[in-house]
C-alpha positions, 0 to 999 in steps of 0.5 A, spaced: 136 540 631 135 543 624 136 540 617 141 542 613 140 541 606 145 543 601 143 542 593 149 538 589 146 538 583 140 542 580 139 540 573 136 544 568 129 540 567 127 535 574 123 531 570 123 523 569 120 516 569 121 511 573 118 504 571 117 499 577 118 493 573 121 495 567 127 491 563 133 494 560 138 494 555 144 493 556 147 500 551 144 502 544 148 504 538 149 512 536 152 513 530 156 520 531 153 527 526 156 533 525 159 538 530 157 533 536 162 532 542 161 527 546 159 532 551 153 534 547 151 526 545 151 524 553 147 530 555 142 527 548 142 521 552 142 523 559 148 519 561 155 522 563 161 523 559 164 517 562 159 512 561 161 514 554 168 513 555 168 507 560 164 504 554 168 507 548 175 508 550 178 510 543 173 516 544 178 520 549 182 522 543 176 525 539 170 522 536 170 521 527 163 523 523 159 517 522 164 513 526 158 509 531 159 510 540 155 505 545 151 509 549 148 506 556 141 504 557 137 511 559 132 505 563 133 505 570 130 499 573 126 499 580 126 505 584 133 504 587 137 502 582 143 505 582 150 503 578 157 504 582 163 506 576 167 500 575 175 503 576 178 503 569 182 510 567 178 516 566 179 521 561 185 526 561 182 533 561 173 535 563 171 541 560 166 544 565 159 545 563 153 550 566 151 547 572 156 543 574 160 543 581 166 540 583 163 535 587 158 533 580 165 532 576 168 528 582 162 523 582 162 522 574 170 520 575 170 516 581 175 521 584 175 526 590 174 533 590 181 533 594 184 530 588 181 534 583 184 541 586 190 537 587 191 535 579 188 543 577 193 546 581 192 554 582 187 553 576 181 552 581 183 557 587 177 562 584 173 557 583 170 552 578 168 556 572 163 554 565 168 553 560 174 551 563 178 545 561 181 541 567 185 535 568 182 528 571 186 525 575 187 518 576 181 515 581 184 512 587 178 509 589 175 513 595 170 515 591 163 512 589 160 515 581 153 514 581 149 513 574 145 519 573 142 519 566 136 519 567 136 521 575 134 514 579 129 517 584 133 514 590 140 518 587 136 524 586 134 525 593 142 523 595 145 528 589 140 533 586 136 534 593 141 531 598 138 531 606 145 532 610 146 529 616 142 532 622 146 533 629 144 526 631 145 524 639 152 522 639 153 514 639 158 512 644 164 510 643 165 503 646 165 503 654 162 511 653 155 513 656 151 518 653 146 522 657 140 525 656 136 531 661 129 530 660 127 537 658 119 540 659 114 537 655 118 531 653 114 523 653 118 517 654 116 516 646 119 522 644 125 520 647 125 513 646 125 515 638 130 520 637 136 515 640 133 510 636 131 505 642 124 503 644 120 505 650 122 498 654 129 499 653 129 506 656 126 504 662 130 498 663 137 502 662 133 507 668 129 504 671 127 510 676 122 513 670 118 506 671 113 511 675 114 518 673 118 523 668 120 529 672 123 535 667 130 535 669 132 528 670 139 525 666 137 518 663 142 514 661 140 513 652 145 510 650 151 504 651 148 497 653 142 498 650 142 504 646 147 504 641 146 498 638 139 502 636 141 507 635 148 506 631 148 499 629 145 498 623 138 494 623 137 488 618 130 484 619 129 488 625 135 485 626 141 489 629 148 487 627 152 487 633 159 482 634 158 479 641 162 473 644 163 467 642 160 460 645 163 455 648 163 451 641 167 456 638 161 459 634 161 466 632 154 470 633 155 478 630 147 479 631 141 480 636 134 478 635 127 480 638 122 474 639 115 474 635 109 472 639 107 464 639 116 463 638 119 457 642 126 456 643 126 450 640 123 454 634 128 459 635 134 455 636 131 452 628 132 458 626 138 459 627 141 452 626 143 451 633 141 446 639 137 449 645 142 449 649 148 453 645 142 457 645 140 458 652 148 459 653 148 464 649 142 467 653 140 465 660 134 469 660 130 464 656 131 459 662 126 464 666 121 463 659 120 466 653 117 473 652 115 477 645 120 482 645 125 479 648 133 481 644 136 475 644 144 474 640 143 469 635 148 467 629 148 471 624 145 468 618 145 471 610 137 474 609 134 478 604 133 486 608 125 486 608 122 491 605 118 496 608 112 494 609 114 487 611 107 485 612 100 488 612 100 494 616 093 495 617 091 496 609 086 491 609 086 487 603 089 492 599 097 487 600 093 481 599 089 483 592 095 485 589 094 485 581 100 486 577 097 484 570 095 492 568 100 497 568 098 504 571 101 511 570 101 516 577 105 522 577 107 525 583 108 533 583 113 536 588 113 544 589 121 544 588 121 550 585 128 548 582 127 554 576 127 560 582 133 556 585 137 556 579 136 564 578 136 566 585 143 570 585 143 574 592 143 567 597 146 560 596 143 553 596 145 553 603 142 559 606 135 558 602 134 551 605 136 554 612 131 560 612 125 556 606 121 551 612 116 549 605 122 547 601 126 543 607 117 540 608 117 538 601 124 535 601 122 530 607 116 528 604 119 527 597 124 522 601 118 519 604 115 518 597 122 514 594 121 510 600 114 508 598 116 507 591 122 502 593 116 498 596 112 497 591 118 495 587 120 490 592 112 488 592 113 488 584 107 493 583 106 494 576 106 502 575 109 507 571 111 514 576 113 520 574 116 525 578 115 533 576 116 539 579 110 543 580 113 551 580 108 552 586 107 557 590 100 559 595 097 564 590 101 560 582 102 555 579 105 551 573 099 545 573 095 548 567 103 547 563 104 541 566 098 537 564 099 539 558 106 538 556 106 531 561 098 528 558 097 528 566 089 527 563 092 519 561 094 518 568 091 513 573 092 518 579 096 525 580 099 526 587 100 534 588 099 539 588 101 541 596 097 548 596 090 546 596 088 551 590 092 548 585 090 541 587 083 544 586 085 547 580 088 540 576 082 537 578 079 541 575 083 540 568 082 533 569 075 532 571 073 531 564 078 525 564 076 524 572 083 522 573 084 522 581 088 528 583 090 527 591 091 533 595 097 530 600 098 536 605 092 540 605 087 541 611 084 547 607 077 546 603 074 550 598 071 548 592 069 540 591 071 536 585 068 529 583 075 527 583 079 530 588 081 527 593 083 530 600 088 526 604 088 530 610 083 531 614 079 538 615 079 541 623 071 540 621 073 532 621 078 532 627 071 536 631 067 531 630 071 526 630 072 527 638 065 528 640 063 522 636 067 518 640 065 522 647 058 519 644 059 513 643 063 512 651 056 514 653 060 520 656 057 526 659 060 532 655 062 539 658 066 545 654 069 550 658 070 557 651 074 562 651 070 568 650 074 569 644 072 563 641 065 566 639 066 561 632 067 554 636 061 556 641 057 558 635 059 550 632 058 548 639 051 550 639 049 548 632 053 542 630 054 538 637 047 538 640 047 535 647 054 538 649 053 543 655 058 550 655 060 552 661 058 558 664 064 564 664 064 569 669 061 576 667 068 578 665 068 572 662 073 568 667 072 560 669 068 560 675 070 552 678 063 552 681 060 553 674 063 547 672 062 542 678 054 544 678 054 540 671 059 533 673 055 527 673 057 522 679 055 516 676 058 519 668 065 519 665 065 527 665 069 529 659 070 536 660 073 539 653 076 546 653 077 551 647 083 557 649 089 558 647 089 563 654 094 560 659 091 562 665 083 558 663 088 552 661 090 552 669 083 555 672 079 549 669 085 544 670 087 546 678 078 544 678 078 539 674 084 536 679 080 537 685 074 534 682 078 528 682 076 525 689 069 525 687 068 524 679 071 521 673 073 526 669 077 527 663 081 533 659 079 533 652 082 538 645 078 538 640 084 540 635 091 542 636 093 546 641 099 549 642 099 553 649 098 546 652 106 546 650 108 552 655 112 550 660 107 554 665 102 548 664 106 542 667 105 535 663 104 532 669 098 536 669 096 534 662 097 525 664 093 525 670 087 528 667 089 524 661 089 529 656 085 526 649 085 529 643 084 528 635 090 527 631 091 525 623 097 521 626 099 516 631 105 513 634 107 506 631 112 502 636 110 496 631 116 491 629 114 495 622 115 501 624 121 500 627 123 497 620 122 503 616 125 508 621 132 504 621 131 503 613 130 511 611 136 512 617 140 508 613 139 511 607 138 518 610 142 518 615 137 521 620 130 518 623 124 520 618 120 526 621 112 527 620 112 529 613 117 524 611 113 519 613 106 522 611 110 522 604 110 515 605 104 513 607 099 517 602 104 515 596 103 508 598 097 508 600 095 511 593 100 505 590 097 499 593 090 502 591 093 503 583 094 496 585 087 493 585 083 489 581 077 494 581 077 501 579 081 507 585 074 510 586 072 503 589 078 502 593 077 508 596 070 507 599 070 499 601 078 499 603 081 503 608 089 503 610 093 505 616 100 506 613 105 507 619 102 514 622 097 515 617 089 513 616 086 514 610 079 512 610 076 516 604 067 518 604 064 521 598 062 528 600 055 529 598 057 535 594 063 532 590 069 528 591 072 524 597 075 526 604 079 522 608 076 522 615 082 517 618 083 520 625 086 517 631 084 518 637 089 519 642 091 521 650 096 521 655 097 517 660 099 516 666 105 513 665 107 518 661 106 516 655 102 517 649 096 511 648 091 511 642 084 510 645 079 504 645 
């Protein structure tokens, strides 16, 4: 399913300070100069004309020199803050500036677009036009306007750079089922996440996957247990859901999932409720008390947690919060707004349809404002910039950037995305050893003391596997494609001790070459590096048949996607429990499920890899800022797992930091991916 983006607003500068725990004035004082407009004086101040005449209602009959107006605040407080216009009567007539559209225009007013056209008559049928003057209607209320002077970092993303729903499964309607027919390469993981639910829910509404996941089958997704995932809003891990009343007359509107050590005397507490109404209400409680149970409970008024509601895996890194110093980071994101701006041939729309990096970008930009919320939800102590980076794989605008934004004073820089951009700010800023984070790349090339590579290389994903084959005592075999000649040269030089099977003189599997080298009394981990289908089935088929009289297990040593071919069954894969490094992981936690229903809730679709490595390396980077000792320390005495992400930095004996944080993962039988012990 594809994401269809469209672009609102696309404002002539995309740069702003954010400050997480910054106070605001309520308005200031202008006094009004000569040839000023109130249009001019709330583009001088980055607010709306409303705003202007919500606070100053003579002003819709024209402004006096001198004469003094009262301005919003500029300030935006916390990485959220958005202010809803109060109802009241807005000016008579607009007079439409460059950049601006219906849909702006009917945010500023706080009426629909429907209801502009309608006021402007045949005015608007050619379009809305710079330098038309066109009537405001009276707001009817069905619209929502949004401060945007400065751009609030949530309210960017929904107005300037606005994710449009996906085409989402369909919730069903009450007393409607939704179904789904299990396509090739599909895990239960895969399927439980894209409905919202989690892999016991799945099972539950189909049982008969219990012990398979045959390419074909039509599950049930959705009705008693996956609507409430995947439409109902989740609060607390909580989905708000009416259910039936007790027999004391007491309403319960939600479901709870139970938390290890719980009692349903602790629960009942909770919820201030006796056992029994609680037991009325669930019986399945009389048969125990099980983690992860979903009970109906009263609903009660708590405060949404924050992602991350707990520490997720970063150490001490939440537990050593220091606030008392305020940091500076800049995030630069290659929106390339300038070049949208000036592109005549397609529409914002087309562009985002055929520009797979801009849509990359936007998800990962939307995973960042996630993290930002999290910092200020934690009171983090941090000053963000957000600026457009004008990047593309062979130009840039970092050399102006640091310049014009003093990047050199930040406490760390994330972005550029291209690896040679980054490389070329670290470099502009190594004098002031500002840490630049290269978020995206996997690409290496000129070491600098402080760049710091987030993503891990192929070279760490090698040797990350082969490691861990190591370390289980496991008897390694590589069957190489004739055409790999670099990976057989890589084995042969850096991974001494593993053994290459022999190839035929045509340079074709030979299942005897192979049996000859497997070891009874060893785990066989037989390691294959081709891209070709038919050595994948050669070796697999021997590997099968080698079952009956020795361990052996599939192993990759980096992506590959002839594994995905429908030619090469999945069952195939989960009996011989393919394994294989990965810089991500999957995260059932109550936390995970948290963030996916958060970012839902905000984005109206669940978060995708990207939008979730924004998030974890922008919060990983603020937790870091956070601590009572300098970045450098925290990146070499404290590593993170954020909700798919490790980052776990070593110093390069050539300069700067590389982040070896890798999972280590297969595929089990029950066809599910599991992280490896």
């Amino acid at each position: 399913m594809k994401k269809r983006i469209l672009f609102s607003i696309l404002l002539t500068v995309f740069s702003f300070v954010l400050t997480v725990s910054a106070k605001q004035e309520k308005y200031i004082k202008h006094t009004v100069s000569k040839g000023e407009t109130v249009t001019i004086i709330a583009q001088k101040y980055k607010v709306t004309p409303f705003d202007i005449y919500k606070l100053n209602p003579d002003s819709q009959n024209g402004i006096q020199l001198n004469s003094v107006l009262l301005i919003p605040s500029s300030t935006i407080v916390g990485a959220t803050a958005s202010v809803t216009q109060s109802k009241g009567n807005p000016p008579a007539t607009h007079l439409v500036q460059p950049k601006e559209t219906l849909y702006s225009i009917s945010k500023q007013y706080n009426v629909t677009i429907e209801e502009l056209k309608a006021a402007n008559g045949d005015l608007l049928n050619n379009g809305l036009k710079t330098g038309q003057n066109i009537k405001i209607p009276a707001s009817s209320g069905n619209a929502t306007g949004v401060v945007s002077a400065p751009v609030p970092v949530k309210e960017s993303i929904k107005e300037t750079l606005k994710p449009i729903v996906k085409e989402e499964p369909r919730a069903a309607s009450k007393g409607e089922t939704t179904y789904h027919v299990i396509e090739p390469k599909e895990t239960k993981y895969g399927v439980s996440k894209r409905y919202g639910m989690t892999i016991e829910e799945l099972e539950q509404l189909n049982p008969q996957i219990l012990n398979g996941f045959p390419v074909g089958m039509k599950l049930v997704v959705s009705g008693t247990g996956a609507t409430a995932h995947a439409e109902t809003p989740v609060v607390n891990g909580i989905k708000q859901k009416e259910i039936t009343p007790t027999s004391s007359g007491k309403k319960y509107l939600q479901e709870y999932v139970v938390k290890p050590n719980e009692t349903v005397s602790s629960i009942a507490n909770d919820y201030g409720m006796s056992e029994s109404e609680l037991l009325e209400l669930n019986p399945e409680l009389k048969r125990g008390v099980k983690t992860g149970m979903i009970l109906r409970v009263p609903i009660i008024t708590k405060k949404e947690v924050p992602v991350p509601v707990k520490d997720q895996g970063q150490g001490n890194l939440i537990k050593k919060i220091n606030t008392n110093a305020r940091k500076q980071l800049a995030l630069l994101f290659p929106f390339n707004i300038s070049k949208i701006e000036s592109d005549t041939v397609n529409t914002t729309q087309a562009r985002l349809k055929k520009d797979k990096f801009l849509n990359l970008t936007l998800d990962f930009y939307s995973g960042a404002l996630m993290a930002i919320d999290s910092a200020r939800v934690l009171g983090l102590n941090i000053d963000i910039k957000i600026l457009d980076s004008q990047e593309t794989k062979n130009s840039s605008n970092v050399a102006g950037l640091a310049e014009q934004n003093n990047l050199a004073a930040m406490d760390a820089v994330v972005g550029p995305f291209y690896q040679s951009n980054a490389e070329k700010l670290a470099d502009l800023l190594a004098v002031s050893k500002t840490p630049v984070i290269s978020p995206l790349s996997k690409e290496t090339g000129k070491k600098y003391p402080n760049l710091y590579q987030s993503m891990p290389s192929n070279d760490i994903l090698r040797s990350t596997i082969f490691n861990y084959m190591r370390a289980k005592g496991g008897n390694i075999l590589v069957v190489v494609d004739p055409k790999k000649g670099s990976i057989k040269q890589y084995i042969q030089e850096m991974q001494k001790g593993v053994r290459i099977v022999g190839l035929s003189e045509k340079g074709t599997f030979v299942a005897d070459s192979l049996k000859a080298l497997l070891q009874k009394d060893r785990l066989n981990y037989v390691v294959i590096a081709s891209e070709s289908t038919g050595m994948i089935l050669a070796t697999t088929t021997a590997m099968l048949n080698a079952q009956k009289d020795y361990q052996v297990q599939l192993a990759i040593m980096e992506p590959n996607e002839t594994l995905d071919f429908e030619e090469i069954a999945l069952s195939r894969l989960t009996k011989l429990k393919l394994l294989y490094p990965s810089v991500s992981r999957p995260n059932e936690t109550l936390e995970a499920s948290q963030f996916d229903a958060k970012y839902k809730k905000l984005n109206k679709i669940l978060p995708n890899q990207y939008a979730i490595r924004g998030f974890d390396v922008t919060f990983d980077t603020l937790l870091r800022l956070s601590q009572d000792k300098p970045f450098e320390e925290t990146v070499l005495s404290n590593p993170s797992d954020q909700i798919e992400n490790k980052f776990d930095y070593v110093l390069n004996a050539t300069g700067g930091y590389t982040n070896k944080g890798i999972y280590i993962l297969y595929y089990d039988t029950d066809l599910t991916i599991k992280e490896a012990l």
